[in-house]
Z-matrix of the N, CA and C atoms (Angstrom, degrees):
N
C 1 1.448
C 2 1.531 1 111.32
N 3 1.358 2 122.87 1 -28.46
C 4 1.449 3 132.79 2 -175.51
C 5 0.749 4 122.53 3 -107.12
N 6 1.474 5 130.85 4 -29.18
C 7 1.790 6 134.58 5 123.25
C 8 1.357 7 109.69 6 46.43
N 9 1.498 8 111.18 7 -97.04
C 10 1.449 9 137.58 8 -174.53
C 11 0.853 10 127.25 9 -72.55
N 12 1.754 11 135.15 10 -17.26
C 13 1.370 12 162.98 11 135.02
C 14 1.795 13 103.71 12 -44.38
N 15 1.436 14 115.77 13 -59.39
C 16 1.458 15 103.02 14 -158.39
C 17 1.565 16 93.80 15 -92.04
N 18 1.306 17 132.30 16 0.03
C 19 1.736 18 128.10 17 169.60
C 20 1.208 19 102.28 18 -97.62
N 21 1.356 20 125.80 19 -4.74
C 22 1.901 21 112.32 20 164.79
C 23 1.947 22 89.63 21 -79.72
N 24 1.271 23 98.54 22 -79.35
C 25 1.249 24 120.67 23 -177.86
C 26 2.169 25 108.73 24 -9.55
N 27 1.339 26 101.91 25 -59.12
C 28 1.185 27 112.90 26 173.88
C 29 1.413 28 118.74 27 -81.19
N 30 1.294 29 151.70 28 -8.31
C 31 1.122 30 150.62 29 161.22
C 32 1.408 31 107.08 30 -53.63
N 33 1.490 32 102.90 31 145.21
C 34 1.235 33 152.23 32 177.97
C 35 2.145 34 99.88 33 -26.48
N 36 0.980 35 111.05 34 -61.12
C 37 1.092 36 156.71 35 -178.71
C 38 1.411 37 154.93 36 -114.03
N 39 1.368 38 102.86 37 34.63
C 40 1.809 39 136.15 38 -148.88
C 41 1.463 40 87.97 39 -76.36
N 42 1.917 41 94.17 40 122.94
C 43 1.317 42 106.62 41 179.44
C 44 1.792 43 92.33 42 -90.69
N 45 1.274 44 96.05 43 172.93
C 46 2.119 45 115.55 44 -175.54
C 47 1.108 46 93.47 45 -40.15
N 48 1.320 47 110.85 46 155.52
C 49 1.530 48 112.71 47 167.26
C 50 1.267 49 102.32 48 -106.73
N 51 1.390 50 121.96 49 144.53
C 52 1.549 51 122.66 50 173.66
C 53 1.869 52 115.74 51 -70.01
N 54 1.384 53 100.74 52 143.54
C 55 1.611 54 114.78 53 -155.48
C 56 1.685 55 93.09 54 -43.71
N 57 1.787 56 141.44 55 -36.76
C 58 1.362 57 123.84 56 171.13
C 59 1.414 58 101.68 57 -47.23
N 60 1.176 59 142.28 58 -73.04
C 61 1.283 60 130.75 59 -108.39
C 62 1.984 61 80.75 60 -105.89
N 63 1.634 62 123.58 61 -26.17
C 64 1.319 63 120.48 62 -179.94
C 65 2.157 64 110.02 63 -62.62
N 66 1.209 65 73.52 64 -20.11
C 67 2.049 66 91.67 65 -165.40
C 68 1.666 67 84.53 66 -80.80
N 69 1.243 68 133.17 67 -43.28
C 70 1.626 69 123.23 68 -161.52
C 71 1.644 70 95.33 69 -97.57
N 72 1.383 71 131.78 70 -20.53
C 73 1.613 72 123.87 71 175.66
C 74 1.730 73 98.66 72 -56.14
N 75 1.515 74 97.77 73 -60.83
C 76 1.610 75 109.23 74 -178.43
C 77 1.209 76 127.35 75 -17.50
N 78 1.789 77 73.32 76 -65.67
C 79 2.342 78 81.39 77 -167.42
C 80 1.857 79 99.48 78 -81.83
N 81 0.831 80 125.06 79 -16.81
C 82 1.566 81 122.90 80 177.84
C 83 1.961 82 100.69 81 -78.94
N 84 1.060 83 112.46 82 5.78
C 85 1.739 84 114.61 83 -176.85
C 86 1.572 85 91.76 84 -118.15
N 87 1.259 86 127.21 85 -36.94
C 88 1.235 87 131.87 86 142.06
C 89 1.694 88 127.37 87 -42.04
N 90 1.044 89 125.85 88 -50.71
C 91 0.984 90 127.69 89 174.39
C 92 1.577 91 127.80 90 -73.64
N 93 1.429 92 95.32 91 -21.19
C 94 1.323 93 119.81 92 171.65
C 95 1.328 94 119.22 93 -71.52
N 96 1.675 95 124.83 94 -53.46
C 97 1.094 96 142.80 95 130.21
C 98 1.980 97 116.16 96 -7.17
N 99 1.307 98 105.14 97 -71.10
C 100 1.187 99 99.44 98 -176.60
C 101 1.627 100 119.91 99 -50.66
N 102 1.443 101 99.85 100 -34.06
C 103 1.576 102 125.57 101 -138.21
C 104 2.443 103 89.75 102 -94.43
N 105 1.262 104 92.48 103 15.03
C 106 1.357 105 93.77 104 -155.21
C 107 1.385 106 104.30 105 -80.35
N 108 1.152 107 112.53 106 -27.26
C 109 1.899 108 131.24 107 -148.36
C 110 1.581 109 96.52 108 -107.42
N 111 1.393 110 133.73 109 -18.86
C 112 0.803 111 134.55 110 -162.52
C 113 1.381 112 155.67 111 94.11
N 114 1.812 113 79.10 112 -12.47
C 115 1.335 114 121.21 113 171.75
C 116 1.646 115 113.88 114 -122.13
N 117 1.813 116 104.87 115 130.67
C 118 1.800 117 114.98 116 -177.42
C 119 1.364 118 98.49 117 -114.47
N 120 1.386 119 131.04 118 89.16
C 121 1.050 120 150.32 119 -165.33
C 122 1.716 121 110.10 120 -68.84
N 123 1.398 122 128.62 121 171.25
C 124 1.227 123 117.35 122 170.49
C 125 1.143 124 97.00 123 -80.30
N 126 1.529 125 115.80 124 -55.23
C 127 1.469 126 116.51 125 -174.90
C 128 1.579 127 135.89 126 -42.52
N 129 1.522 128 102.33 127 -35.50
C 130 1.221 129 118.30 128 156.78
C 131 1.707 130 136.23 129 -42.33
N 132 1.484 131 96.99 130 -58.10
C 133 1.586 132 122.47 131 162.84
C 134 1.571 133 122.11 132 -55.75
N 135 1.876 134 102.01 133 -65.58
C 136 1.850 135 84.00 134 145.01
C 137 1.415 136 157.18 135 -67.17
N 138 1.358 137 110.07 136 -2.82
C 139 1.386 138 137.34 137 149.23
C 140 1.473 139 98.99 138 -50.36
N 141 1.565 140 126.43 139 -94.76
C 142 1.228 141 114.67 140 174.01
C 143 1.440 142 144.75 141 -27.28
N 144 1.536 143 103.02 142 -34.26
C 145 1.546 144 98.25 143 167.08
C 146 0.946 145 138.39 144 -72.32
N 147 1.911 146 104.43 145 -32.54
C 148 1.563 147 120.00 146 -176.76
C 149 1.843 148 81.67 147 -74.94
N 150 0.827 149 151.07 148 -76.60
C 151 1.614 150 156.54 149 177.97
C 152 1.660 151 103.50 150 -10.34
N 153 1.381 152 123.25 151 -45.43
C 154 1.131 153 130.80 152 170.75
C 155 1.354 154 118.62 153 -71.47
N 156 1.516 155 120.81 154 -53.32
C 157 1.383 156 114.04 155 -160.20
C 158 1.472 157 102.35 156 -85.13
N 159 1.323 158 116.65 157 -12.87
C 160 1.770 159 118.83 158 177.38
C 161 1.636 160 92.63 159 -78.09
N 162 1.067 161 131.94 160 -76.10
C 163 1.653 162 134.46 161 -163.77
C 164 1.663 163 112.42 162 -46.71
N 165 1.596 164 92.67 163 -29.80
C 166 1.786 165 96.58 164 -167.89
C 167 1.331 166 107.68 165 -103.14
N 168 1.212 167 104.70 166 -16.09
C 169 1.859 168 107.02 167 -165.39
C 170 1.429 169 115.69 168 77.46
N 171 1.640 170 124.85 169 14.69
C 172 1.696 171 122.85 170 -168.55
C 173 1.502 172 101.67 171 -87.27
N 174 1.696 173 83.96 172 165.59
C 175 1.576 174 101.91 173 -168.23
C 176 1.733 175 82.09 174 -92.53
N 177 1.771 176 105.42 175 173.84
C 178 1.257 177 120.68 176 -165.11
C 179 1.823 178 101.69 177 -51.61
N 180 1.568 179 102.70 178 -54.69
C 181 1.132 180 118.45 179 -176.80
C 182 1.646 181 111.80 180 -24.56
N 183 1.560 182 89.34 181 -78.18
C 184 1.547 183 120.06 182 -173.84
C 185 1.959 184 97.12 183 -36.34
N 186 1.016 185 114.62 184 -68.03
C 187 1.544 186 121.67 185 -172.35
C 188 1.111 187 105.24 186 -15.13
N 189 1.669 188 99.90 187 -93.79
C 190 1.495 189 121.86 188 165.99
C 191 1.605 190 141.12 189 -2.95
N 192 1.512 191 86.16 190 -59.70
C 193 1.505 192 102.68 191 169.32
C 194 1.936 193 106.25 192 -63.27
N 195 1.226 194 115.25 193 -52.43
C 196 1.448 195 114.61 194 159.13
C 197 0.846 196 136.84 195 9.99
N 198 2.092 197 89.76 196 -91.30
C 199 1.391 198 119.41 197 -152.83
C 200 1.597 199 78.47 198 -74.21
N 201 1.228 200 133.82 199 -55.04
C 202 1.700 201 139.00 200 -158.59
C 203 1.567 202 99.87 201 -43.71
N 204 1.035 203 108.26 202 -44.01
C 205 2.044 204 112.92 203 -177.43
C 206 1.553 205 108.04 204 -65.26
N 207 1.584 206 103.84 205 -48.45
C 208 1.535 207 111.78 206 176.11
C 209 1.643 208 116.40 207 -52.33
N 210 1.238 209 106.19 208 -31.25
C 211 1.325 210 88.89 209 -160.46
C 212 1.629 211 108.56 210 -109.68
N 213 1.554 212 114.82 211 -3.84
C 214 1.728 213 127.38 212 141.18
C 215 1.403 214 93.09 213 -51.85
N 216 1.493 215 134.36 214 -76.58
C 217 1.007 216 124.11 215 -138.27
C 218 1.349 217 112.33 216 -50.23
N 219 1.595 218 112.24 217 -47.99
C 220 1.673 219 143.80 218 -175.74
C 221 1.255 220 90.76 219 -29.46
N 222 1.354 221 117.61 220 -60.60
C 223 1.861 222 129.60 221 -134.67
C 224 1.859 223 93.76 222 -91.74
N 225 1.377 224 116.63 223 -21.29
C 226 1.597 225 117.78 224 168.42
C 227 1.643 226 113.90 225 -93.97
N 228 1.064 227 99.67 226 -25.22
C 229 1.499 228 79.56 227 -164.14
C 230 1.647 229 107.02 228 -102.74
N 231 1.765 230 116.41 229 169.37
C 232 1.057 231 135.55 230 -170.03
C 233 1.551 232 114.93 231 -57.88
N 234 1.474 233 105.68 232 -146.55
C 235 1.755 234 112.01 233 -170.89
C 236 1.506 235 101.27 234 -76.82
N 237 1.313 236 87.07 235 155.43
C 238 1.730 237 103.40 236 161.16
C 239 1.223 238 130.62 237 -68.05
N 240 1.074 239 110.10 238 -19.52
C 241 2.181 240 115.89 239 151.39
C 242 1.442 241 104.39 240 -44.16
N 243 1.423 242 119.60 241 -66.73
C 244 1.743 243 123.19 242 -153.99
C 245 1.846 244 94.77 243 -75.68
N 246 0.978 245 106.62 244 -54.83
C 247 2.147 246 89.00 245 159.56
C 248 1.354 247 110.77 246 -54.48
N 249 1.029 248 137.11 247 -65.39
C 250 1.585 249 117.31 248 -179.05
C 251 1.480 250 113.97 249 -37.14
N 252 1.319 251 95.69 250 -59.10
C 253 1.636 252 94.71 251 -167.92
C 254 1.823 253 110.45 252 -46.98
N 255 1.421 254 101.92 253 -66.17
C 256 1.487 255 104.83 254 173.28
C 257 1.924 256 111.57 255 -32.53
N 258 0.943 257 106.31 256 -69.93
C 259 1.326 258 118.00 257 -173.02
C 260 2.177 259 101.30 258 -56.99
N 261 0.717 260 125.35 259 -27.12
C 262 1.457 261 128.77 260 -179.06
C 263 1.687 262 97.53 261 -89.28
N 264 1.536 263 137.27 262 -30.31
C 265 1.076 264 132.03 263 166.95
C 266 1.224 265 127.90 264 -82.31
N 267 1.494 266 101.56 265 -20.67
C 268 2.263 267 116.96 266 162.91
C 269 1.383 268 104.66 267 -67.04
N 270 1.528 269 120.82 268 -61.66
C 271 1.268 270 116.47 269 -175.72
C 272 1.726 271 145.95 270 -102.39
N 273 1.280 272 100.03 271 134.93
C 274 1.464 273 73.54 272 -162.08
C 275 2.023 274 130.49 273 -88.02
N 276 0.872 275 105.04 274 159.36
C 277 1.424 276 111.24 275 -156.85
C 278 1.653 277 94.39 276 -31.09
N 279 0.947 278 130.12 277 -74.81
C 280 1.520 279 116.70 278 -152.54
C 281 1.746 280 107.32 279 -56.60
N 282 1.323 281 108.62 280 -4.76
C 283 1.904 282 98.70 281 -179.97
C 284 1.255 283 100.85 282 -99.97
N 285 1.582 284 121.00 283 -8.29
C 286 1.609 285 126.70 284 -160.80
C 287 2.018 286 104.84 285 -71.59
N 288 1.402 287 98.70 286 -0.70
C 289 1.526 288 95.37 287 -167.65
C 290 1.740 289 108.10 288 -95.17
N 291 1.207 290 100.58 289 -1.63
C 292 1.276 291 131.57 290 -157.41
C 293 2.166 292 108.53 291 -93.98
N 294 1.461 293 71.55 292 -41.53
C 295 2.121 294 96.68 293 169.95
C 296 1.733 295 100.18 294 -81.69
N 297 1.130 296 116.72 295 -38.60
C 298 1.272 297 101.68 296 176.00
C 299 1.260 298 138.62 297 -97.20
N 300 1.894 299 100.14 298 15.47
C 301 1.537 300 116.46 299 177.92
C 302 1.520 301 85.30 300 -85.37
N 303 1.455 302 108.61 301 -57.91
C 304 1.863 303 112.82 302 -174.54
C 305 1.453 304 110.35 303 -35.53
N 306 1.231 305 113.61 304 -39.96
C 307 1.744 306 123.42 305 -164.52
C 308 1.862 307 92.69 306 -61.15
N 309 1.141 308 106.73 307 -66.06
C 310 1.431 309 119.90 308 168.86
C 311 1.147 310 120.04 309 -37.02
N 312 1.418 311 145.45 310 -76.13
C 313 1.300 312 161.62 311 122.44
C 314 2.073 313 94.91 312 24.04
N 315 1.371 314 103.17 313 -64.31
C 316 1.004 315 94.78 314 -170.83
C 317 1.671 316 134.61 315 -77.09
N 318 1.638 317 103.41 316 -23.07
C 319 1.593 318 123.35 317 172.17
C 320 1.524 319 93.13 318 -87.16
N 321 1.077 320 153.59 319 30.47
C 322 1.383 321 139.29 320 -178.03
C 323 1.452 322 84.04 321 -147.65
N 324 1.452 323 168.62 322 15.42
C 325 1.052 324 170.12 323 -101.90
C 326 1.636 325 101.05 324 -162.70
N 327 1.277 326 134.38 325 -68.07
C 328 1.189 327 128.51 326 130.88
C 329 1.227 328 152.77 327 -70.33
N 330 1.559 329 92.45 328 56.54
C 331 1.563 330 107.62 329 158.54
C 332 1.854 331 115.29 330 65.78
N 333 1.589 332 107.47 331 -16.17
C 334 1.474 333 112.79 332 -171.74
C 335 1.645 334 96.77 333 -121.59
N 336 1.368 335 93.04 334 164.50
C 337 1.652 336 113.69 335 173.04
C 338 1.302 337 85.41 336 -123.58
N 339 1.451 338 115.03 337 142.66
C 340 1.300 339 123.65 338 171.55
C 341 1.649 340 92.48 339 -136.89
N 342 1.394 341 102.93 340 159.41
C 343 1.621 342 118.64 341 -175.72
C 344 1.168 343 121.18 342 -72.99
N 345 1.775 344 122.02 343 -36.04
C 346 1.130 345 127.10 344 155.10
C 347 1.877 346 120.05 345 -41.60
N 348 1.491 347 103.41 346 -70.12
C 349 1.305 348 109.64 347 -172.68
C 350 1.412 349 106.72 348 -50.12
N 351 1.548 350 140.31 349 -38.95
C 352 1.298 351 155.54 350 -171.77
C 353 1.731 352 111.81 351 -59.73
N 354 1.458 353 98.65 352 -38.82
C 355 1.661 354 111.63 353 -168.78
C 356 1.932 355 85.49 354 -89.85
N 357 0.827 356 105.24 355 -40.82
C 358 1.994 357 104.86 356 175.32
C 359 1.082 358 114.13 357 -42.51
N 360 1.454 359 132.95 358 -71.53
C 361 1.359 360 160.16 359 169.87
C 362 1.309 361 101.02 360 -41.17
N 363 1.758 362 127.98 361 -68.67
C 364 1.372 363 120.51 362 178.89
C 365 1.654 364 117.38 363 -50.27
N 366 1.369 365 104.87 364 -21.23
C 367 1.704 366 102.15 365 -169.40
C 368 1.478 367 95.75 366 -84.62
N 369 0.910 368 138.24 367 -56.70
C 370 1.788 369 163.20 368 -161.80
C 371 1.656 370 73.64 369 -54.70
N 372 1.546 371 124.64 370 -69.00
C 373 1.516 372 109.31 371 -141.97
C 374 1.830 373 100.49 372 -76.85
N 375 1.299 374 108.02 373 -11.25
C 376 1.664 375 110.39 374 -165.51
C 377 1.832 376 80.73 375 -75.30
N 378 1.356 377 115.85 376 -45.72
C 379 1.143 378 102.34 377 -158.97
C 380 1.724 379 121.55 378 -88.66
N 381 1.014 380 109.88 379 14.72
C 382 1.563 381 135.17 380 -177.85
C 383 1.264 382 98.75 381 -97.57
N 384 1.286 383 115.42 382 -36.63
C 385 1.803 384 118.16 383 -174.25
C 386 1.858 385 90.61 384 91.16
N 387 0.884 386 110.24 385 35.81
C 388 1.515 387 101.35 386 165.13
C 389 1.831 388 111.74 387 -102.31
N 390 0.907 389 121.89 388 156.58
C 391 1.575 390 116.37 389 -175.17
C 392 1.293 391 106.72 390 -102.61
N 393 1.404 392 136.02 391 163.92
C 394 1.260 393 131.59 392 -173.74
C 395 1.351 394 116.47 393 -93.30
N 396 1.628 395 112.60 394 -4.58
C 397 1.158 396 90.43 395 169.08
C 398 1.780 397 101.31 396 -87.77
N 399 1.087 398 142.29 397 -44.84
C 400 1.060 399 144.12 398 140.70
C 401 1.562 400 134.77 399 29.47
N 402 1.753 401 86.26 400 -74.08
C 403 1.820 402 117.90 401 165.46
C 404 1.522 403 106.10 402 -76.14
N 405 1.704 404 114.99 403 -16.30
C 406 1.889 405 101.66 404 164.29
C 407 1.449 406 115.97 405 -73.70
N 408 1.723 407 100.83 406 -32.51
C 409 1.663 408 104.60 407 -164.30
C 410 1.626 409 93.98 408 -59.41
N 411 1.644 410 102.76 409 -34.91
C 412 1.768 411 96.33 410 -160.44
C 413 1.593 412 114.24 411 -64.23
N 414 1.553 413 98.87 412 -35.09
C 415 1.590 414 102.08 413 -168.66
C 416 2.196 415 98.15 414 -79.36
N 417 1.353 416 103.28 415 -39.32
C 418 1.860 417 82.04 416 162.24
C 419 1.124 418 119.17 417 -50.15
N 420 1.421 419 146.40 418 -43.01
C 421 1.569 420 148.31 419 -164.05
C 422 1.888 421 86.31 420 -67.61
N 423 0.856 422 106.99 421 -72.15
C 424 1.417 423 109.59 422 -161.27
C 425 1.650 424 119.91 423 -55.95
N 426 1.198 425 104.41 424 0.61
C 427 1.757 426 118.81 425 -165.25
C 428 1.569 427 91.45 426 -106.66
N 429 1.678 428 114.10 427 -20.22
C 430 1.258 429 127.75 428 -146.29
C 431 1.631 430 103.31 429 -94.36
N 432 1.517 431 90.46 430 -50.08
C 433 1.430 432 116.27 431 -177.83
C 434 1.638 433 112.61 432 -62.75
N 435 1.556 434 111.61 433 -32.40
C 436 1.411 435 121.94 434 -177.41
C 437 1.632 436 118.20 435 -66.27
């Protein structure tokens, strides 16, 4: 099923991905994120959904089905560079701060910061073109919002 998704994705030269397949890179970089520490928390997973159905507008249903694709996808596909990249060529810089509140959202979800998830987020935001001080303002908003 992901086949044809992770050989665009991985090409040489990966044209945009259309907003489906940019919406399922996301939450599978999300899921990835969660999946970092070693631990896939519940909290984590509902993190992602509410993360989904706010960004996407989906009904419970819709989420679910999602996050379930996202997180096949996670477990097939390659590095977290070639999702960044995709996901840094879907969106454009001024919404990109927005992927790295979610990134946040999601390592702060259970209650812990772990070092893994932290070095994730810093790589994701270097490669988004977000700056780190930047990706701090995002993770204060989100500490803020909680």
């Amino acid at each position: 099923m992901f086949a044809d998704f992770l050989k665009r994705l991985t090409a040489p030269a990966p044209e945009p991905l259309n907003d489906t397949d940019a919406r399922l890179a996301l939450m599978a970089l999300l899921v990835r994120i969660a999946r970092t520490d070693g631990e896939y928390t519940a909290e984590e997973a509902d993190q992602i959904d509410r993360i989904a159905a706010q960004r996407y507008g989906l009904g419970p249903f819709e989420v679910t089905a999602l996050r379930k694709e996202a997180e096949t996808l996670e477990t097939e596909a390659p590095d977290t560079v070639r999702f960044t990249r995709a996901i840094k060529d879907a969106v454009p810089l001024d919404q990109r701060i927005s992927v790295i509140e979610a990134m946040w959202q999601i390592v702060l979800a259970d209650g812990q910061r772990d070092a893994e998830e932290d070095a994730l987020v810093r790589l994701a935001s270097n490669l988004l073109g977000i700056s780190d001080r930047d990706s701090a303002m995002a993770r204060q908003r989100v500490i803020q919002k909680a």
